[in-house]
Backbone bond lengths (Angstrom), bond angles and torsions (degrees), N, CA, C in turn:
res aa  C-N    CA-C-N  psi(-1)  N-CA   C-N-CA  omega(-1)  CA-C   N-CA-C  phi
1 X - - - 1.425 - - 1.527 108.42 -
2 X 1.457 116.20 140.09 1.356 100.99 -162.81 2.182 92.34 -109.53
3 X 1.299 106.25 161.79 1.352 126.24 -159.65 1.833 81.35 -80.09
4 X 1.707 109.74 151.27 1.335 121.08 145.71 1.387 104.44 -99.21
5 X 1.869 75.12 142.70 1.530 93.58 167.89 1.366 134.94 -83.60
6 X 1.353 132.24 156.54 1.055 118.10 -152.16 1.891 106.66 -163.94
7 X 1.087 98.41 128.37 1.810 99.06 175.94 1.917 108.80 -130.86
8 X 1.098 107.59 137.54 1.560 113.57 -179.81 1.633 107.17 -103.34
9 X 1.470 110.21 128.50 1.587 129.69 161.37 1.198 95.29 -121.06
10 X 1.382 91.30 147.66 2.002 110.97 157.84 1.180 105.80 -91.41
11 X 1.393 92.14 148.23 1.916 111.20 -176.88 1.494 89.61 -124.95
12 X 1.801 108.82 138.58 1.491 109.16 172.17 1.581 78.80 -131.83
13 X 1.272 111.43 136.66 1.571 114.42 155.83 1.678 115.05 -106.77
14 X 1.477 109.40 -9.96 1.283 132.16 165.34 2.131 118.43 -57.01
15 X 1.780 102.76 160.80 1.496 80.22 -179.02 1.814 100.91 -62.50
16 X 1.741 99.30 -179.73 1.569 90.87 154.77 1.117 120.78 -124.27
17 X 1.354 91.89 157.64 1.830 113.99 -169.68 1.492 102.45 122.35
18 X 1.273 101.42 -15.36 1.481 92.64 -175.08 1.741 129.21 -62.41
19 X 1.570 127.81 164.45 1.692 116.45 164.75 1.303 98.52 -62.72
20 X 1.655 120.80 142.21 1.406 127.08 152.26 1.463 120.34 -76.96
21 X 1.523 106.69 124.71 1.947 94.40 171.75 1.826 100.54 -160.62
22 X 1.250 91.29 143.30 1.534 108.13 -165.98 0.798 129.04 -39.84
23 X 2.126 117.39 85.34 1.704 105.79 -164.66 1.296 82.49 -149.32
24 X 1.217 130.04 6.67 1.711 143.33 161.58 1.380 109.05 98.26
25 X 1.330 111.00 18.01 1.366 99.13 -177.15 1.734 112.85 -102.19
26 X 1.410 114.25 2.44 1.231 119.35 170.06 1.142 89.58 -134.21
27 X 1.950 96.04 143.63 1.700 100.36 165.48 1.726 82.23 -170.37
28 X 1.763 79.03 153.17 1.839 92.21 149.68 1.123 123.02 -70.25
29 X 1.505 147.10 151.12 1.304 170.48 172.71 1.459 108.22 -119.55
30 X 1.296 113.83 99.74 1.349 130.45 -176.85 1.726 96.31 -102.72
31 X 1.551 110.83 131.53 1.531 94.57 173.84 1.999 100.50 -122.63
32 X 0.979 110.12 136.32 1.255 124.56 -176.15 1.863 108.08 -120.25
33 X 1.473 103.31 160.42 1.466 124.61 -156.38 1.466 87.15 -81.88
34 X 1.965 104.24 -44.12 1.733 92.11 -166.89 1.387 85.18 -143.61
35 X 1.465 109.21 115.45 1.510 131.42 177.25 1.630 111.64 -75.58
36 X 1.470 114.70 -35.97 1.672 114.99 158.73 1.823 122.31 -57.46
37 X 1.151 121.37 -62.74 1.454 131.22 154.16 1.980 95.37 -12.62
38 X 1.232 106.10 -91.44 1.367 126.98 -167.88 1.207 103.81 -40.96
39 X 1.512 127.34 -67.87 1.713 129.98 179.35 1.246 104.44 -31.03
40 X 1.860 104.14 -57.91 1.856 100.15 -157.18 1.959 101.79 -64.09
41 X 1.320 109.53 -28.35 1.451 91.88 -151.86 1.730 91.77 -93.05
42 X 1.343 128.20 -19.18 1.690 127.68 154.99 1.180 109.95 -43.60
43 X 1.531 128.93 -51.17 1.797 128.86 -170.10 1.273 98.27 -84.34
44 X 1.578 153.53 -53.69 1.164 149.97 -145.82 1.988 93.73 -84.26
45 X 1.176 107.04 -0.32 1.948 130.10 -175.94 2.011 94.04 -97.19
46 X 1.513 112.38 -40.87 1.326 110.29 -158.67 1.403 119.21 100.43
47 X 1.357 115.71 19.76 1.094 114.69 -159.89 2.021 100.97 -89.16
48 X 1.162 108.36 170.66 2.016 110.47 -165.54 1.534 89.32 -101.49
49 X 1.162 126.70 162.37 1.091 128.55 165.69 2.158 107.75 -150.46
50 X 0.912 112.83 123.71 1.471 120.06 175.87 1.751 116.28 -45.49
51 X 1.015 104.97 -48.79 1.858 120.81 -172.11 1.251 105.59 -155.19
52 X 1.787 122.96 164.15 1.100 116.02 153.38 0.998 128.04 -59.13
53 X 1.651 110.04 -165.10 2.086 120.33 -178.80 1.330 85.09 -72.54
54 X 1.406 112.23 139.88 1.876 131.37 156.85 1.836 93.29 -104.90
55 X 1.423 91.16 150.96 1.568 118.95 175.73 1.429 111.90 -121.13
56 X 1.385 108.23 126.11 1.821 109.93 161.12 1.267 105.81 179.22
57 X 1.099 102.99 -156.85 1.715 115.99 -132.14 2.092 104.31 -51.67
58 X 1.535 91.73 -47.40 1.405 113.83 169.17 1.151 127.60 -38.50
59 X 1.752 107.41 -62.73 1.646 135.10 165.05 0.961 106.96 147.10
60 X 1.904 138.06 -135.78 1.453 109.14 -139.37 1.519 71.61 -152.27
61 X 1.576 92.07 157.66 1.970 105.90 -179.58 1.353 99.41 168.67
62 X 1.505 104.97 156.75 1.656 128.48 -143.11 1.440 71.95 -150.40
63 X 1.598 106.34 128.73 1.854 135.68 148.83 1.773 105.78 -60.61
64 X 0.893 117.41 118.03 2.154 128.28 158.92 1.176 101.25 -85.86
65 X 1.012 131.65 147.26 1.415 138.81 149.99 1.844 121.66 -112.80
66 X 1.394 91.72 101.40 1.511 93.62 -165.26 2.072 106.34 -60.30
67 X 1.620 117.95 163.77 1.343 90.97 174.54 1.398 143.32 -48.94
68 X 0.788 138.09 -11.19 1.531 149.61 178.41 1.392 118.11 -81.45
69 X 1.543 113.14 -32.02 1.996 126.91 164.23 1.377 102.84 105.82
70 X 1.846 106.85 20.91 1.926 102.23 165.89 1.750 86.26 -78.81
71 X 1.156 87.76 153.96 1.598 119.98 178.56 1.818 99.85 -96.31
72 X 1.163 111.39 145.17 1.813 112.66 -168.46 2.134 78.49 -151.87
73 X 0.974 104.88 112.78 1.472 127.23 131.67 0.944 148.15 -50.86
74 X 1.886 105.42 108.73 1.588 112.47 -160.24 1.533 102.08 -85.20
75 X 1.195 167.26 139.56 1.469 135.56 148.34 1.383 115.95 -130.25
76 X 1.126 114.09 142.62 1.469 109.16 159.29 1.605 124.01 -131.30
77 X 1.608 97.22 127.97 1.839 81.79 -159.80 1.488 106.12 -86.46
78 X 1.301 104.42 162.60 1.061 130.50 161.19 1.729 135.21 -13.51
79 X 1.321 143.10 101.67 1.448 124.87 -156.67 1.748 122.12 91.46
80 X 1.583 103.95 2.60 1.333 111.17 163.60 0.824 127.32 -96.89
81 X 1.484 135.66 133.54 1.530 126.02 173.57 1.965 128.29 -28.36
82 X 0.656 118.60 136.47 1.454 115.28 174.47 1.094 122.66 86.86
């Protein structure tokens, strides 16, 4: 089985400089090749998730909520295989 790939940015939609704390306005943004792959093997882990995968113009991604209730960003954009 071959690994997705995957690179992490932070997303603040918040001002900056600000403290980060779990209200969704800071999070990591992890972008992966195949955001389904990742979901199933995060939940079959126990992992929380806010909503399902959303789709649009961009591409498709599902909020995690690590234990603590930071929000981490699944995404995969748009024009990638899978």
């Amino acid at each position: 089985m071959r690994e997705a790939t995957a690179s992490l940015v932070s997303n603040s939609s918040g001002k900056t400089g600000g403290v980060p704390h779990p209200d969704g306005r800071n999070r990591f943004h992890i972008e992966t090749d195949d955001v389904d792959r990742l979901v199933d093997t995060l939940r079959g882990a126990g992992a929380a998730f806010r909503v399902g995968i959303t789709s649009g113009t961009a591409g498709r991604q599902i909020l995690l909520e690590d234990p603590s209730g930071n929000l981490i960003e699944l995404f995969k954009p748009a024009g990638r295989s899978r």
